[in-house]
C-alpha positions as protocol buffer text, in pm:
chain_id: "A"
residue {
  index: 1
  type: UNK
  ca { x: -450 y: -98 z: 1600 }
}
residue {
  index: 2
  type: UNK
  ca { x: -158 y: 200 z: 1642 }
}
residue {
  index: 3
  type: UNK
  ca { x: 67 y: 206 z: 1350 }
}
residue {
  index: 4
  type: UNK
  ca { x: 387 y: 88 z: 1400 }
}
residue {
  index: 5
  type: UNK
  ca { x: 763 y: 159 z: 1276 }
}
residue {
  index: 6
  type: UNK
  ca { x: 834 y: -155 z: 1328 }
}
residue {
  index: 7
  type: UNK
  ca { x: 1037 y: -393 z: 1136 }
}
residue {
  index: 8
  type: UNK
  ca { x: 830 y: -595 z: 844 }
}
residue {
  index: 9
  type: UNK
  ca { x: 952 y: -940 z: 951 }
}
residue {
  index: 10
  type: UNK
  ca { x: 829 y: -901 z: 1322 }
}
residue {
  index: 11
  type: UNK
  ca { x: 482 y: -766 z: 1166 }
}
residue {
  index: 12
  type: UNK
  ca { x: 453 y: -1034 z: 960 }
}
residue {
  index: 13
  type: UNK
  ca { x: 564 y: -1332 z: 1263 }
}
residue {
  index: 14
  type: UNK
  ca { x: 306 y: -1151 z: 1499 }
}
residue {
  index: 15
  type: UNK
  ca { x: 20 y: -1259 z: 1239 }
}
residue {
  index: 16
  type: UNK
  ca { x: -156 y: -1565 z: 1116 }
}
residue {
  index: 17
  type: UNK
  ca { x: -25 y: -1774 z: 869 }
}
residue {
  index: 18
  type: UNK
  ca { x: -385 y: -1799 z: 659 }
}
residue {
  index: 19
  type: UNK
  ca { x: -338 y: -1401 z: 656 }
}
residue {
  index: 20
  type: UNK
  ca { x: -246 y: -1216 z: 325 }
}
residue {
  index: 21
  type: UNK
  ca { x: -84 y: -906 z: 306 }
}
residue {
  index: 22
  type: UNK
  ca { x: -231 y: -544 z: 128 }
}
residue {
  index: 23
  type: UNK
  ca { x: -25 y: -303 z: -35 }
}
residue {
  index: 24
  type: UNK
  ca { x: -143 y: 54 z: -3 }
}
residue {
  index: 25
  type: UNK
  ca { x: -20 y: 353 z: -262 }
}
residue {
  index: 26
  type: UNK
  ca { x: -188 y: 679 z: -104 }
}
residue {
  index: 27
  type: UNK
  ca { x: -200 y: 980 z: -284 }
}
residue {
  index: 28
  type: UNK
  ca { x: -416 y: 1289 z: -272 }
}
residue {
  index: 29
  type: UNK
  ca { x: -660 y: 1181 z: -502 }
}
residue {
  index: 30
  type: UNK
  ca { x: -649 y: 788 z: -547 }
}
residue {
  index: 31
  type: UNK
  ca { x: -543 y: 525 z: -306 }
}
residue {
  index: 32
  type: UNK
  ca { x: -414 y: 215 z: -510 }
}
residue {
  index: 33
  type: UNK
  ca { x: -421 y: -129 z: -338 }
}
residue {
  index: 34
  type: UNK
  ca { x: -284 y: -467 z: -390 }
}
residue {
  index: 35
  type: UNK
  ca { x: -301 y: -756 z: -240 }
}
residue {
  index: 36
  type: UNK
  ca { x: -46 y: -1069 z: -170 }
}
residue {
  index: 37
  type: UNK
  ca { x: -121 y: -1449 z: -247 }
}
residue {
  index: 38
  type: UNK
  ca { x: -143 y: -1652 z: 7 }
}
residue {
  index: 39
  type: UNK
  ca { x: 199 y: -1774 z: 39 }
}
residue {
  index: 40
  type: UNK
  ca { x: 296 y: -1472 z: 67 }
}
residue {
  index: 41
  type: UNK
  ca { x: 543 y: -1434 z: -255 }
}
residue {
  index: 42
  type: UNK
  ca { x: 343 y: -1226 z: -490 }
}
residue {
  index: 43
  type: UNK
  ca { x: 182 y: -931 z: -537 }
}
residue {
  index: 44
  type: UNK
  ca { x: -121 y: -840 z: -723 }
}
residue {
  index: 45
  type: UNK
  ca { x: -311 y: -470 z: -833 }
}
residue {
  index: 46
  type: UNK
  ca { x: -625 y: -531 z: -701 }
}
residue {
  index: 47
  type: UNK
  ca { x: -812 y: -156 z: -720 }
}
residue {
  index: 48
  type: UNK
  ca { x: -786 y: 212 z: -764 }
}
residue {
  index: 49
  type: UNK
  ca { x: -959 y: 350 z: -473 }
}
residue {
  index: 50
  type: UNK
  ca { x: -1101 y: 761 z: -586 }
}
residue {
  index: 51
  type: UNK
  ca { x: -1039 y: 945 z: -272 }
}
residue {
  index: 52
  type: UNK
  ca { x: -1333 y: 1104 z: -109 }
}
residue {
  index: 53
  type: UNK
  ca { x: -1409 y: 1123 z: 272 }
}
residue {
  index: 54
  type: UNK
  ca { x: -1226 y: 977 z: 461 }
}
residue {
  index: 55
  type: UNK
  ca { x: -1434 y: 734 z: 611 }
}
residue {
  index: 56
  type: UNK
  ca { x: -1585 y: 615 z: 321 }
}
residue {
  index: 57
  type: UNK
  ca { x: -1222 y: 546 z: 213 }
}
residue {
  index: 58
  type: UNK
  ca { x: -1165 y: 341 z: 485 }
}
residue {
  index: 59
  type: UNK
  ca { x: -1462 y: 179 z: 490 }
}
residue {
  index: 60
  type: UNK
  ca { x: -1340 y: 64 z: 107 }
}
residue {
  index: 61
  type: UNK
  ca { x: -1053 y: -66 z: 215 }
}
residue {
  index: 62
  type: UNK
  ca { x: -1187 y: -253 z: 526 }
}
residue {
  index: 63
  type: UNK
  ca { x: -1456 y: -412 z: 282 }
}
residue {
  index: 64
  type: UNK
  ca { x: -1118 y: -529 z: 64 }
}
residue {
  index: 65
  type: UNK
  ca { x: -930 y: -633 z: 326 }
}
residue {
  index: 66
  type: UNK
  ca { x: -1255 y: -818 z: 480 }
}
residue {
  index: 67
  type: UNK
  ca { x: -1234 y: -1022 z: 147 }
}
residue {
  index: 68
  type: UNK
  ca { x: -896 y: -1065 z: 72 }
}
residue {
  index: 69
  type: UNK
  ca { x: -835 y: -1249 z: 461 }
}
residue {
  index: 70
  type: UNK
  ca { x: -594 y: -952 z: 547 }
}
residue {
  index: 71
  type: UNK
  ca { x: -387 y: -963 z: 842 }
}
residue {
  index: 72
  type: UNK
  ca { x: -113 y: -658 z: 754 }
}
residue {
  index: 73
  type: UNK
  ca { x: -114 y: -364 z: 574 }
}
residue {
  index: 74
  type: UNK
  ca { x: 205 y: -225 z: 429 }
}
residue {
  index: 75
  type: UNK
  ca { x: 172 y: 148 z: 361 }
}
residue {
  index: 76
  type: UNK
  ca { x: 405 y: 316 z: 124 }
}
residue {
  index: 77
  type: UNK
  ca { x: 562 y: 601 z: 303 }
}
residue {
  index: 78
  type: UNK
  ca { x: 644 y: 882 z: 46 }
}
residue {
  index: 79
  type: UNK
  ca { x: 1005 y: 927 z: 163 }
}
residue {
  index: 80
  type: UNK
  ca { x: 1223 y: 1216 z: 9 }
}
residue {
  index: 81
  type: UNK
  ca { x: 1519 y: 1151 z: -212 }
}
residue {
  index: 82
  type: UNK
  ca { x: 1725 y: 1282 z: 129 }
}
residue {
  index: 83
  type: UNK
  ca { x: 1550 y: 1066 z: 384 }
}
residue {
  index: 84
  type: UNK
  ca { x: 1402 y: 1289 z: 510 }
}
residue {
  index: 85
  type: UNK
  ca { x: 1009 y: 1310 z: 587 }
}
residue {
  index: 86
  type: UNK
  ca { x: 814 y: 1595 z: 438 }
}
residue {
  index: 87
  type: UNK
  ca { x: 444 y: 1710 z: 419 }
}
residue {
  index: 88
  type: UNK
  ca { x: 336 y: 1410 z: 238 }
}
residue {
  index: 89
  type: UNK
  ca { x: 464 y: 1183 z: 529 }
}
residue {
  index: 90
  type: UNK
  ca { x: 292 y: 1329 z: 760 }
}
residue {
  index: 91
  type: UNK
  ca { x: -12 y: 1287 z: 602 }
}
residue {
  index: 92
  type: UNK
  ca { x: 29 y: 916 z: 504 }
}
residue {
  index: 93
  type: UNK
  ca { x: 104 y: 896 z: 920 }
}
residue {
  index: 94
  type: UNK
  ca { x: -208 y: 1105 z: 997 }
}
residue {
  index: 95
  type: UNK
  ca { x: -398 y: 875 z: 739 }
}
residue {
  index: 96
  type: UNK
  ca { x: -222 y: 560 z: 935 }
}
residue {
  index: 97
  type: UNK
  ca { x: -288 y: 652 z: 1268 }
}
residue {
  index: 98
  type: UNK
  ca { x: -684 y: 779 z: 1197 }
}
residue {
  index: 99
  type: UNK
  ca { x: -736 y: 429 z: 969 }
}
residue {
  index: 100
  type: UNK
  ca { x: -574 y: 225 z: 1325 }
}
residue {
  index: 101
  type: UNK
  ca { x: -859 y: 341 z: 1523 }
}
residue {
  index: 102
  type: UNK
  ca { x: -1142 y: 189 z: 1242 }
}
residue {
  index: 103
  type: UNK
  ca { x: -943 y: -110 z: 1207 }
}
residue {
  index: 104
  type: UNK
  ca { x: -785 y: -325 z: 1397 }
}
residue {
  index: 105
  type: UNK
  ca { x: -536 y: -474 z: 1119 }
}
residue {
  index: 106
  type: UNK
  ca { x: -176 y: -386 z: 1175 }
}
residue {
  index: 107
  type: UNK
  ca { x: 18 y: -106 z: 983 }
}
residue {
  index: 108
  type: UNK
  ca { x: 403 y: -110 z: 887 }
}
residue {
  index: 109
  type: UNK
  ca { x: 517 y: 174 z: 647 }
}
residue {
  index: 110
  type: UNK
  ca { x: 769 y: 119 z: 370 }
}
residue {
  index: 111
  type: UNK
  ca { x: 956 y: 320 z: 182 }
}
residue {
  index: 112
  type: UNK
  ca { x: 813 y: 423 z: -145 }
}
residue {
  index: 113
  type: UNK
  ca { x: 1053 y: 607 z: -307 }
}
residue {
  index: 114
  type: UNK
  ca { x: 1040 y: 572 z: -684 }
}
residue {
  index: 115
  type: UNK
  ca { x: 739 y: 324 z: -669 }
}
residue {
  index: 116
  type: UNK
  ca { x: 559 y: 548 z: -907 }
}
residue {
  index: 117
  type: UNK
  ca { x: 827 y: 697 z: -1152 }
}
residue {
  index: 118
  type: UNK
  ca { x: 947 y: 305 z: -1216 }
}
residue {
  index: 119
  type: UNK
  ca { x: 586 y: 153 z: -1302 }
}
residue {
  index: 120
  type: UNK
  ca { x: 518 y: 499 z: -1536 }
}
residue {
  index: 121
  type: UNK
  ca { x: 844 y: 394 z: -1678 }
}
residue {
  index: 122
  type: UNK
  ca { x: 718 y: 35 z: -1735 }
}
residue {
  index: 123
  type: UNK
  ca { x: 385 y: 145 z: -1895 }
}
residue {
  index: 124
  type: UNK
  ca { x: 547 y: 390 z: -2112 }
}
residue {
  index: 125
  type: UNK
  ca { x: 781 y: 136 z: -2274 }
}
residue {
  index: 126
  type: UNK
  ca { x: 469 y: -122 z: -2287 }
}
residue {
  index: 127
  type: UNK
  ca { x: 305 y: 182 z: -2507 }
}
residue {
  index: 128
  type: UNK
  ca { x: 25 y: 168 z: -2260 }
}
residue {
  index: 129
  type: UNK
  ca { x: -185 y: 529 z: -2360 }
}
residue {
  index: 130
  type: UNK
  ca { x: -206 y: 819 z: -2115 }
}
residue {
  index: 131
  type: UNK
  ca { x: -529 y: 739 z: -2000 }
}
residue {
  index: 132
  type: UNK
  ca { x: -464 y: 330 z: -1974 }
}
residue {
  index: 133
  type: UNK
  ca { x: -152 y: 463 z: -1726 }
}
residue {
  index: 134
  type: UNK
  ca { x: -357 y: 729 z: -1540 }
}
residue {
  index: 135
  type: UNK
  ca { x: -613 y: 409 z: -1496 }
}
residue {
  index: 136
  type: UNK
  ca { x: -408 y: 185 z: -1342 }
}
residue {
  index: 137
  type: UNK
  ca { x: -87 y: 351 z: -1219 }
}
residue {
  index: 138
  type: UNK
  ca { x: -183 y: 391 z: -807 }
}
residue {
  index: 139
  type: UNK
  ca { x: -267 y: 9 z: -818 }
}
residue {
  index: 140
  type: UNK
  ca { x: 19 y: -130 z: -1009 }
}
residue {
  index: 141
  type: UNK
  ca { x: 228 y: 130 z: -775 }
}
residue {
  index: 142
  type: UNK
  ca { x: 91 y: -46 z: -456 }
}
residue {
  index: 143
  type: UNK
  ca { x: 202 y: -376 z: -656 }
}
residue {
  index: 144
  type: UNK
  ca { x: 529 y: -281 z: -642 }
}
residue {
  index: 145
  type: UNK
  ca { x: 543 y: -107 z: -289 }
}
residue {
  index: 146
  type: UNK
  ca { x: 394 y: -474 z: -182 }
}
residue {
  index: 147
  type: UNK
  ca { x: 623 y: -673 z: -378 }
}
residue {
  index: 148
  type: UNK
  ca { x: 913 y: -459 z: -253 }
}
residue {
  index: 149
  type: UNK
  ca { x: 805 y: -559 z: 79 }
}
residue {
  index: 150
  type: UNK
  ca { x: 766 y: -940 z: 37 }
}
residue {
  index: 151
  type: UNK
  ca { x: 1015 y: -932 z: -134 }
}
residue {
  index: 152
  type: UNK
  ca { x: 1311 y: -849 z: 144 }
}
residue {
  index: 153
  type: UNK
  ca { x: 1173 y: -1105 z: 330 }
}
residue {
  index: 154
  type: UNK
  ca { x: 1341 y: -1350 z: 117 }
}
């Protein structure tokens, strides 16, 4: 399926209701992915994905989103503090558009600015240890990109 700019409400009305959402936080080295309940409403950190090939990464998260009942993707799109798009846009597009021809689930990008800097915020002041944020950071950061998301639907 091509990845799409379109808006997250018409993604969402295009799929089936028994479908759940997954929240994707790519970086260079770790992908971190969440899923939404069933309703819809929630997110949840599901994995930290250690970025190798890239088709064994998207064979990972094709085997998650087998599982979870997936029907949409929302991918955060590292947006700069100006709006505009930079290197590391283009390469969350590039990883969009080569992941749409593996899988046929729908991709909407969202804007992740932040995502990260706010849950290291909320670790540090729940005196979580380097190494306890370095473990879960990317997931809890797709969390919030997916929670973001459902959360404008509202």
């Amino acid at each position: 399926m091509a990845t799409t700019d379109i808006r997250l409400a018409d993604a969402i009305a295009a799929i089936p209701a028994d479908r759940r959402l997954m929240g994707l936080d790519l970086g260079t080295k770790t992908i971190g992915v969440a899923t939404s309940d069933r309703t819809r409403m929630i997110a949840t950190p599901v994995e930290t994905i250690a970025r190798r090939k890239f088709t064994q990464d998207a064979e990972r998260l094709i085997a998650i989103a087998a599982a979870e009942n997936i029907g949409l993707i929302v991918l955060g799109l590292p947006v700069n503090m100006d709006g505009t798009e930079g290197p590391r846009c283009q390469s969350t597009r590039s990883f969009a558009r080569n992941f749409g021809r593996l899988s046929p689930i729908p991709i909407v990008f969202w804007d992740e600015r932040l995502s990260t800097a706010a849950v290291e915020r909320m670790l540090i002041q729940a005196d979580a240890s380097r190494a306890k944020r370095d473990e879960v950071i990317d997931k809890l950061a797709a969390a919030w990109i997916l929670q973001a998301a459902l959360d404008s639907l509202r």
